[in-house]
C-alpha positions in Angstrom: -12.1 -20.2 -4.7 -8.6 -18.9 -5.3 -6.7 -15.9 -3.6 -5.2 -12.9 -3.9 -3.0 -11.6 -1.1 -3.0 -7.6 -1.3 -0.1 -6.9 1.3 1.0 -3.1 1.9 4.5 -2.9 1.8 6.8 -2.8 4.9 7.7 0.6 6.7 9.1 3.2 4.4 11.5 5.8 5.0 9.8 8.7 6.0 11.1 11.5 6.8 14.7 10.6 4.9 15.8 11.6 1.8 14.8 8.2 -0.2 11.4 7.4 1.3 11.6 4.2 -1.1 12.9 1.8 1.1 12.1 0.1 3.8 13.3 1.5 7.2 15.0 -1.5 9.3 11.8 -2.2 11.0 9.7 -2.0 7.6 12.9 -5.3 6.2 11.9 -7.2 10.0 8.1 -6.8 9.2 8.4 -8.3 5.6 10.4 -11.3 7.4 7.7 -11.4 10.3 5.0 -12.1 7.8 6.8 -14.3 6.0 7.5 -16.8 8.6 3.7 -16.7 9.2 3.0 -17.5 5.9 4.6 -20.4 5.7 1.9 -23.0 6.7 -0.8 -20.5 5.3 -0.1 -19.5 1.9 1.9 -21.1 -0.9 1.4 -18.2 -3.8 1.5 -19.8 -7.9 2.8 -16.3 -9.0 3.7 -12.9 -7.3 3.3 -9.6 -8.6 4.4 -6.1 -7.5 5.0 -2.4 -8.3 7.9 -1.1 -9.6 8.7 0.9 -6.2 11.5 -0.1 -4.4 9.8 -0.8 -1.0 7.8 -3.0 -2.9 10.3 -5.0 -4.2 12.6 -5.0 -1.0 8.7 -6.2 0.8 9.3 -9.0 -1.5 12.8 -9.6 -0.5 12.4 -9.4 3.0 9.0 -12.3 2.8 11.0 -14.5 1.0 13.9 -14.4 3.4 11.4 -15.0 6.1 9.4 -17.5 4.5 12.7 -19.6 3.9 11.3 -22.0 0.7 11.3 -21.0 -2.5 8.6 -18.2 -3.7 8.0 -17.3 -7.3 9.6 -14.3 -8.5 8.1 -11.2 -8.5 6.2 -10.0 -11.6 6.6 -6.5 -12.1 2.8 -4.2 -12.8 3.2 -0.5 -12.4 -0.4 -0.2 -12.3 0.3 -1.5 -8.5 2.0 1.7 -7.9 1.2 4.2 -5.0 0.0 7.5 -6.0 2.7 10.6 -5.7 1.8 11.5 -2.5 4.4 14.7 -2.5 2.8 15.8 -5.5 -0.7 15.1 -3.6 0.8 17.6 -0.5 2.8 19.7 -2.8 -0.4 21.0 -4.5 -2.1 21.5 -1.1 0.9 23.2 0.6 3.2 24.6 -2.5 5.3 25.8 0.2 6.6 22.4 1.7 8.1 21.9 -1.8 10.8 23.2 0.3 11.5 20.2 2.5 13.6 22.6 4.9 10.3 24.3 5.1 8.1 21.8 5.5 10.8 20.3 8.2 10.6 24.1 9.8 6.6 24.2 10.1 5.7 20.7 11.2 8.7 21.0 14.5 6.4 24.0 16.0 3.7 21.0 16.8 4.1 19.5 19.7 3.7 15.8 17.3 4.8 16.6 14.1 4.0 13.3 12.7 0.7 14.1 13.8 0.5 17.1 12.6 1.9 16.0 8.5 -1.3 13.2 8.9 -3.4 15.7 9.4 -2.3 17.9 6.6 -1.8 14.7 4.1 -5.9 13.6 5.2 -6.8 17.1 3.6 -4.6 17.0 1.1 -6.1 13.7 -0.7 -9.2 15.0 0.1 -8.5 18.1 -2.5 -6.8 15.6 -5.0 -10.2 13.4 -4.9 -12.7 15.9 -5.1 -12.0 16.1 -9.0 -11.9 19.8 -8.5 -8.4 20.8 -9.1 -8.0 17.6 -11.4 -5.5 20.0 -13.9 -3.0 20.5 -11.4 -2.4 16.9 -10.6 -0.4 14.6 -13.4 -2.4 12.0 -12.1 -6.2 12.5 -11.2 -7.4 10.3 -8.7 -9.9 9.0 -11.2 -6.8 8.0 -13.4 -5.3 6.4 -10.1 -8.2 4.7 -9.3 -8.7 3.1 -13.1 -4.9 2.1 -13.3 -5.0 0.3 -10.4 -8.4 -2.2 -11.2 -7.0 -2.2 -15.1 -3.6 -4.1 -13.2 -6.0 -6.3 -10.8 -8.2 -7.6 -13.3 -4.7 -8.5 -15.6 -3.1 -9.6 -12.6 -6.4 -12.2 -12.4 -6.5 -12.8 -15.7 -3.1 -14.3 -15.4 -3.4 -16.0 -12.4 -5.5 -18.1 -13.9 -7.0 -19.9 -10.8 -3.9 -19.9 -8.7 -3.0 -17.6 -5.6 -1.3 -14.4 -5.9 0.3 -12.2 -3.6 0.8 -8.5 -4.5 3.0 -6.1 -2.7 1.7 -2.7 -3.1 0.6 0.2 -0.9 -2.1 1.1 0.7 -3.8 3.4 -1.8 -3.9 0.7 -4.2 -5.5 -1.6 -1.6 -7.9 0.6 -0.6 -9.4 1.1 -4.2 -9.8 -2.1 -4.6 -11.6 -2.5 -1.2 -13.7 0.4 -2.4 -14.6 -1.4 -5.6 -15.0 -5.1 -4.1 -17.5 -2.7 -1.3 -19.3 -0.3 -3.9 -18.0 2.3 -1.2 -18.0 6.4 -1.9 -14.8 8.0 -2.1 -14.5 9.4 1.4 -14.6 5.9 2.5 -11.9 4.5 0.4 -9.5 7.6 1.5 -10.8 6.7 5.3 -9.4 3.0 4.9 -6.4 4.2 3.1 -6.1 5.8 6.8 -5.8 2.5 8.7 -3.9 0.3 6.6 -0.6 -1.3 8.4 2.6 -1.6 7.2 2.8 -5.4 5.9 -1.1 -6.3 6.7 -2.4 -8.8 4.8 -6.0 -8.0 2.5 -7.5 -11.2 0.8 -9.8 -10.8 -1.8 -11.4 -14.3 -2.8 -12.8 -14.7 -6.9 -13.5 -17.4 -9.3 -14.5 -16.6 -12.8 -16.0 -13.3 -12.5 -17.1 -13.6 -9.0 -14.6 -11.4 -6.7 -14.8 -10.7 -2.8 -13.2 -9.3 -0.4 -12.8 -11.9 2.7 -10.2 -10.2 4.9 -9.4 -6.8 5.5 -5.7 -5.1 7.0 -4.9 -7.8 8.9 -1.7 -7.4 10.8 -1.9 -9.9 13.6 1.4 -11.7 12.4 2.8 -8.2 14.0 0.8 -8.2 16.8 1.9 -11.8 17.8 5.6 -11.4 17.8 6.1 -8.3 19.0 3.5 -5.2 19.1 5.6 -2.7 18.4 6.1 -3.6 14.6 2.4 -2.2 14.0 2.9 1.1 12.1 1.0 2.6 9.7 3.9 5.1 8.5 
């Protein structure tokens, strides 16, 4: 059976004015699992979002990987969700990053504290209750991102593909490949590691998911590269 290689971009900026790029540590993750993938995977055709961290992902696994790897195709359906919208409608006020900035440094672990308040915040966007405030529902997110797999299949044609994407994307399709309930989907959105590796095995119309976040290329050459932020 052929592959496909869901891989979550490297670390973002967050926190910084651009959060589309990767942080210095998200460009040596993206080289890490490229020189792992050298004797593991040789992908026919690459495809991406139209995010900058995805593309820089790309950048940084090729530079790593040191052969020649297709260039990357371009699907916005692969894109992330607007997670500042997704906050924004749950806390209007942190529109107001110096706000935002304000409230989350009276916690004792702010970047604690913004999970926490990003966990409810999808959880409002998904319950399809407030589906008029949002320019995407997560319905809509949820049916552009399988629409982009099963095109992304459809040209692959039998070959292996690796996508970098992020880690709502992945998660939906885990969710779909499972048959899991929505709570579940937004719980492995949760977990997922910056540059983990997802394979999802199919042939014809047969489709399954074989591996899940894995992130031991981090793990192996130095544990502090795991981060899932």
């Amino acid at each position: 059976m052929a592959k496909v290689y869901l891989v979550r971009h490297g670390q973002a900026g967050f926190g910084k004015e651009n959060y589309d790029q990767l942080s210095p540590r998200g460009w040596e993750q993206g080289r890490v699992l490229g020189r792992w993938m050298v004797d593991k995977i040789a992908p026919a055709a690459i495809f991406g979002g139209d995010l900058q961290r995805h593309r820089e992902t790309v950048e940084a696994i090729a530079t790593g990987y040191g052969a020649q790897l297709p260039d990357m195709q371009v699907a916005p359906g692969f894109n992330e969700f607007d997670h500042v919208s997704v906050v924004n409608r749950y806390r209007p006020e942190w529109s107001d990053r110096q706000v935002m900035a304000r409230d989350l440094a009276a916690f004792p672990k702010p970047a604690a504290a913004f999970q926490q308040t990003f966990v409810s915040a999808l959880r409002r966007w998904a319950s399809g209750d407030y589906d008029a405030e949002y320019d995407e529902s997560w319905t809509d997110f949820k049916n552009r991102v399988l629409a982009a797999f099963d095109e992304m299949i459809e040209y692959a044609d039998g070959g292996d593909v690796l996508v970098s994407t992020s880690g709502g994307p992945i998660a939906v399709v885990c969710q779909h490949l499972l048959g899991l309930k929505d709570e579940r989907a937004l719980a492995l959105n949760e977990v997922i590691a910056n540059t983990s590796v997802t394979r999802v095995l199919y042939s014809a119309g047969r489709r399954s998911l074989s591996v899940f976040n894995n992130y031991s290329h981090l793990e192996a050459e130095d544990p502090a590269l795991v981060t899932f932020r």
